[in-house]
N, C-alpha and C positions, 0 to 999 in steps of 0.2 A: 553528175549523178544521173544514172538514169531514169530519167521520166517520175520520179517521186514527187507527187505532189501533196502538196501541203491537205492536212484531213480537217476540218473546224473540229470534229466530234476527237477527235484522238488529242487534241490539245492540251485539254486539260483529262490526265491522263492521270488515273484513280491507282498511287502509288501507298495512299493512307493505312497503315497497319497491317500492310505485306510486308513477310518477312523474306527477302531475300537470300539466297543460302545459292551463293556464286561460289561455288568449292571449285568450279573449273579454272577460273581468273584468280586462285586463291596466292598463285606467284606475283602476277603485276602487281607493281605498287603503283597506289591511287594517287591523282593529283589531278590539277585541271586541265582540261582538254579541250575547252573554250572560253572565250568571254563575249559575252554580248552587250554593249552599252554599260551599264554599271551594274551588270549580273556575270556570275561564274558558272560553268556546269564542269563537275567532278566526273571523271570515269568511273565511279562508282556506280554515281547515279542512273549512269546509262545501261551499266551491268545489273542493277537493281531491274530497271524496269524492261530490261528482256527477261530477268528470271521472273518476272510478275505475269509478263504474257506470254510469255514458257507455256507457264502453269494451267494458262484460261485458252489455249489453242496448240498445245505440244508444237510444235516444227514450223520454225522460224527461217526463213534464208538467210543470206547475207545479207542481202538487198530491203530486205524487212525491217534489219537490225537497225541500217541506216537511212530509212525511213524514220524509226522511232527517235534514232539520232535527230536527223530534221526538225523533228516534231518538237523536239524536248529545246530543239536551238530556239526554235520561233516561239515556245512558250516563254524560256527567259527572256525576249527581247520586249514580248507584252508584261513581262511584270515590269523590266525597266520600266515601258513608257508609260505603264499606269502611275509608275512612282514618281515622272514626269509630269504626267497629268493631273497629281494629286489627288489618286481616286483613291478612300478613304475604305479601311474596313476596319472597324472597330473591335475591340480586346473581345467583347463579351459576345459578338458574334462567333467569333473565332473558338469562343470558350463554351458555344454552342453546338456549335457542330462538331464539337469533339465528345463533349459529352455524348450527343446521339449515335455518333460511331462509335464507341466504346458500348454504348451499354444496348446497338444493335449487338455487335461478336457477343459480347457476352451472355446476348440471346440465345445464339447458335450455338454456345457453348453450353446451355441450360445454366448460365450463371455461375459456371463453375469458374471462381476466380483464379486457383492453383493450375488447372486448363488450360488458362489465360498464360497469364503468369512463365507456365514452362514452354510455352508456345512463341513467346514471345524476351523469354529471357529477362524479362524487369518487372517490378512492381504496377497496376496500372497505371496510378501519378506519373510514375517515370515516364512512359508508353505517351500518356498524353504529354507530355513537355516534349518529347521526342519527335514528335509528330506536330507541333505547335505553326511551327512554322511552316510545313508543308503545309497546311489549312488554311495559312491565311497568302499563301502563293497561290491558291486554289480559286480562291474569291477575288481575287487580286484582275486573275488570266479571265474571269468569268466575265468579271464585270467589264475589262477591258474589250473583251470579245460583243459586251452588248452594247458598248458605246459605239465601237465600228460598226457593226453591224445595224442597229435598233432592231426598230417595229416594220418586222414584215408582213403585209399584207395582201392577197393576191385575189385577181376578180375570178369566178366562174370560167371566164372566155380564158387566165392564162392559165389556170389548172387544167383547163382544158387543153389545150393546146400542148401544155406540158405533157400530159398522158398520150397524147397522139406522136410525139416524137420519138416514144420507148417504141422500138422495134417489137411486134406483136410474136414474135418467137423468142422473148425476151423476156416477156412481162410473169412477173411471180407467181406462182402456184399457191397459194394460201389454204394453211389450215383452218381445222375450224374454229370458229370464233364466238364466243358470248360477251354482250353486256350485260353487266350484273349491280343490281344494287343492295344494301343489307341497311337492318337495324340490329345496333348490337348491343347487348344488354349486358353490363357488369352486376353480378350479385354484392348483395350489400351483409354487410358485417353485423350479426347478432349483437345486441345490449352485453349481452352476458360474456361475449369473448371480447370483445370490446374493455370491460369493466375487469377480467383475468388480464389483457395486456398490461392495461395502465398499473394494476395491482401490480405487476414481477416487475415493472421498472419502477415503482416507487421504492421496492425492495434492493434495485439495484442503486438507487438514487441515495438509500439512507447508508449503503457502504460507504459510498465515495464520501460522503459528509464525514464518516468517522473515520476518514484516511485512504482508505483502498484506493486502487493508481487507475483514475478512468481510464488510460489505454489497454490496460491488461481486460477491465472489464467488457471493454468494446469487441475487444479481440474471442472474447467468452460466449459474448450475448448476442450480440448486436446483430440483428436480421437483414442490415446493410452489408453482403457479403463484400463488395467489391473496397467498399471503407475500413470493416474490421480485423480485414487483414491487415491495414494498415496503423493497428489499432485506434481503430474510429476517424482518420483523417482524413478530410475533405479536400485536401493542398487550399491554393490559391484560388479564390471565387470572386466573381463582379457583381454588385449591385443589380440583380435582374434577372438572375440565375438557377436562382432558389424560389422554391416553395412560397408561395405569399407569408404564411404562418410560419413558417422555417424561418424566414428572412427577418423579418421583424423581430423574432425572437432575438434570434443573431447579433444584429445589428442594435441591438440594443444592449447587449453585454461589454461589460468593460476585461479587458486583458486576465486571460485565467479564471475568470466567472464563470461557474454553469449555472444554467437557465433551468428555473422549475418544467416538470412537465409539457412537454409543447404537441398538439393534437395534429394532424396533415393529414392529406388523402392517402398516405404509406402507411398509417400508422402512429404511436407517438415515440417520439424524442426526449432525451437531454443533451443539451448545447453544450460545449465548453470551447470561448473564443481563446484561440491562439495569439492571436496577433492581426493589426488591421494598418493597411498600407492605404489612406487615400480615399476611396470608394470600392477596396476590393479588402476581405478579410478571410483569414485563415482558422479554421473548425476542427473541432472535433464533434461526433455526435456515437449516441447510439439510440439503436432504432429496436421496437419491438412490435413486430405487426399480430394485429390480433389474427386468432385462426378462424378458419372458416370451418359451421357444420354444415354435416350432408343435408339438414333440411336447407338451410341456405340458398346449396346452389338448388333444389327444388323450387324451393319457393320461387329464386329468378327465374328455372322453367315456365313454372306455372302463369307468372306473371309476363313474360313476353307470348306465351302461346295465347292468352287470354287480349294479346295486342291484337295477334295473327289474325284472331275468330271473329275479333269490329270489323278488321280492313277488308277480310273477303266477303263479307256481309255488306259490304259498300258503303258502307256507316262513316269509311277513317280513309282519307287517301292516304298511301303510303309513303308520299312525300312530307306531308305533315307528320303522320307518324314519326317519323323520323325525328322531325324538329323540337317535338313531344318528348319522345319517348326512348330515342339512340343517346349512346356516348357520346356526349359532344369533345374528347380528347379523343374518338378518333378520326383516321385520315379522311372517308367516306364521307362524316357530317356535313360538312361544307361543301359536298357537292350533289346536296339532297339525298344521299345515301349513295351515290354512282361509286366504286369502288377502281379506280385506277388504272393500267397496265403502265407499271412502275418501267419498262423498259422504253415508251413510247409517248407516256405522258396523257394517250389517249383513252376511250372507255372502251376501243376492244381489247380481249384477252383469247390468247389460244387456249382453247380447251386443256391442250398438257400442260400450260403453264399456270393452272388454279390448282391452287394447296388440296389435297387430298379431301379434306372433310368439305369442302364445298364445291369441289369437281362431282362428289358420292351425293350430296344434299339436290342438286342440280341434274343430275342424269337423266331423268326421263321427264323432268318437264317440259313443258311449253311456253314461248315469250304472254307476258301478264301472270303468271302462275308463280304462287309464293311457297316458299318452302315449308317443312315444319322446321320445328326448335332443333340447332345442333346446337353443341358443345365445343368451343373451338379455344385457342389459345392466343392473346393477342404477343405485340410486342416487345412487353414489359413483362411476357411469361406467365399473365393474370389469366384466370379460368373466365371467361365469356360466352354470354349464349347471343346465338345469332340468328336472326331469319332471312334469306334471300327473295330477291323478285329477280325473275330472270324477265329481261328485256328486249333483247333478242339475242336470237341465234343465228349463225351463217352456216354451211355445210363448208367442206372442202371445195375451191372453186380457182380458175387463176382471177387474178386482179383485175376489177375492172368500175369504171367509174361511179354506177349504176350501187352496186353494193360498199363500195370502198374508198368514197370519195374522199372522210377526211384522212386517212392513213395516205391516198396522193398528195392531196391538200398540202399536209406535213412533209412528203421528200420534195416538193417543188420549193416552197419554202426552205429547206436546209438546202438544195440547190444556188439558191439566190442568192442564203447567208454565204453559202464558199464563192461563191463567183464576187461578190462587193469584197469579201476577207480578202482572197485571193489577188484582187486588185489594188487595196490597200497595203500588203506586202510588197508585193512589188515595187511600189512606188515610196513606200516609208523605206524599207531595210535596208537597203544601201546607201541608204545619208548616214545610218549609225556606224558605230567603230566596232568591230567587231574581229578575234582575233582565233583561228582553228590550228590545234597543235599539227603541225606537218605528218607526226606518224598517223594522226588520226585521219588523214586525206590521203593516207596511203590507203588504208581500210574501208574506207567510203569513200572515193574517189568524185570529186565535185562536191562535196559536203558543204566547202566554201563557196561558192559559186555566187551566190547573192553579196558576194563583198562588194 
């Protein structure tokens, strides 16, 4: 093949809840077209995830295709040997990170579960069993990838050195960039819609006692969209998964029993257990969240601007603040309020790529200068109010050590990691057994090459 080399970053290769729609390949019939140690990969697979990065970069060569081919060979070979290695990822992991991917889309969907649903052609349950597996091949590749590799850590002098090697008509041009950090404040639920909630489900609570079929009412009521389509069904859940209050409820009901009234940060509930296998059991619920009034979210204005007016008055650092007075379920808390660059892992962000109401909140300040009160929306869809501190700011500039040292920091490092990966391939993959369909080495010529 030519010159394709193996990428760390493209490995594990985000296939999770893209739909696929190969109408071009809709003649060949699928079958396997590799094996690697005691893994398979389907010609599906591989048509799956060029129509995925189709999608995320239009126009693909040949030569790209079977790159990604490459990629997808060497990933099955690390699940084999993690499975070799016995590296372990547990049910309720896995039943983790499915949930958050599910109920990220159907963020983006504004929770429209029918959305969902025709997008994706199955129920969500379905969707997550669908996808079960590919999650826990995911974790599988990761952690395999961190055991070869570990802890990389690199001095001053070789980041240094690293950046002096980039040809200086080479080096990247950089947008502009902010560190930012926020305190984010959720409005809290009135006595009185709180006390209407629990009232309509006590009233939904005295039907089912005199007969009425808890799924039809789930399917009626219940402000768990993504469950009451299902009417009210939770599928299969692990010990650890649920709601502190949720779960104890739960887990305390015997077969077909519904649970009095149960209180969560959603809202309140009625339980009805399905069936319990072990340490994981099968639910029904329905949810009714109380409503929120317009003084409500006032009052949470009033009450984080009344944060804003200590900490410029020098009275409140804004790191304690934070510890004080932020959501501590969000991502920010834990890193004293620094707010992320989810593509990079580090705390710069390109200016284009901050959400609208905090790119608008942020526009004409200065690094140390706090914002006022917006109004923004988090990930769960929940109305929150937020304050920013802008930290710094960079202009548009090309790269250079001086301003951007750990964004180098971070490519010398993933340098390193593929240079140790890339040697540990070499040296492992051809002791395994490994077997490439001939038509398919007609197509990608040296595909086999590591035999």
């Amino acid at each position: 093949m030519k010159n394709i080399k193996l990428n760390l970053n493209l490995l594990v290769i985000l296939t999770f809840f893209c739909v696929a729609k190969i109408t071009a390949q809709a003649t060949v019939v699928d079958g396997i077209i590799a094996k690697i140690g005691g893994e398979i990969l389907l010609y599906s697979e591989w048509q799956e995830q060029i129509a995925y990065i189709k999608e995320k970069q239009a126009l693909l060569s040949d030569e790209d295709k079977c790159g990604i081919l490459q990629n997808m060979l060497v990933q099955k070979f690390l699940i084999h040997q993690a499975k070799v290695d016995s590296i372990e990822v547990k049910d309720e992991e896995v039943e983790s990170q499915l949930t958050v991917r599910i109920d990220q889309i159907l963020g983006y969907m504004n929770n429209d579960v029918q959305k969902f649903e025709e997008y994706y052609g199955q129920p969500v349950n379905k969707v997550k069993e669908r996808f079960r597996e590919d999650i826990k091949n995911q974790l599988l590749t990761e952690r395999m990838q961190n055991k070869i590799t570990g802890e990389i850590s690199l001095t001053p002098k070789e980041v240094q050195e690293f950046f002096n090697k980039i040809p200086k008509d080479s080096l990247p041009y950089l947008n502009a960039e902010v560190e930012i950090a926020e305190i984010n404040h959720l409005p809290k639920i009135n006595k009185t819609q709180e006390r209407l909630a629990k009232e309509k489900l006590e009233k939904i609570l005295e039907r089912i006692k005199v007969g009425e079929d808890f799924g039809k009412l789930a399917a009626l009521y219940s402000d768990d969209p993504g469950s009451a389509k299902n009417q009210g069904e939770l599928g299969w859940v692990k010990r650890g998964n649920l709601v502190p209050e949720f779960e104890a409820a739960a887990y305390n009901l015997e077969k077909d029993q519904i649970s009095n009234i149960v209180q969560t940060e959603y809202g309140f509930h009625i339980i009805k257990l399905i069936g319990r296998r072990g340490n994981s059991i099968s639910a029904k619920h329905i949810l009714i969240k109380p409503k929120f009034e317009t003084s409500d979210y006032e009052q949470a204005e009033k009450y984080l601007d009344s944060i804003r007016t200590v900490i410029i008055k020098d009275t409140l650092i804004f790191e304690a603040a934070v510890r004080a007075f932020s959501n501590n379920k969000s991502e920010s808390f834990n890193n004293g309020g620094r707010i992320l660059n989810p593509k990079t892992g580090t705390s710069y962000i390109e200016t284009g790529d901050l959400d609208p109401d905090v790119y608008f909140a942020i526009e004409s300040m200065k690094p140390g200068e706090i914002s006022k009160v917006f109004s923004s929306v988090d990930q769960e869809g929940k109305k929150t109010y937020r304050i920013i501190k802008l930290l710094s700011r960079t202009s548009p500039h090309k790269a250079n050590l001086k301003q951007d040292y750990a964004r180098i920091q971070l490519a010398a490092q993933e340098q390193k990691k593929n240079e140790i990966f890339q040697n540990w391939i070499a040296k492992k993959l051809p002791s395994i057994f490994s077997e490439i369909d001939p038509k398919i080495e007609m197509i990608c010529p040296g595909i086999g090459s590591f035999n």
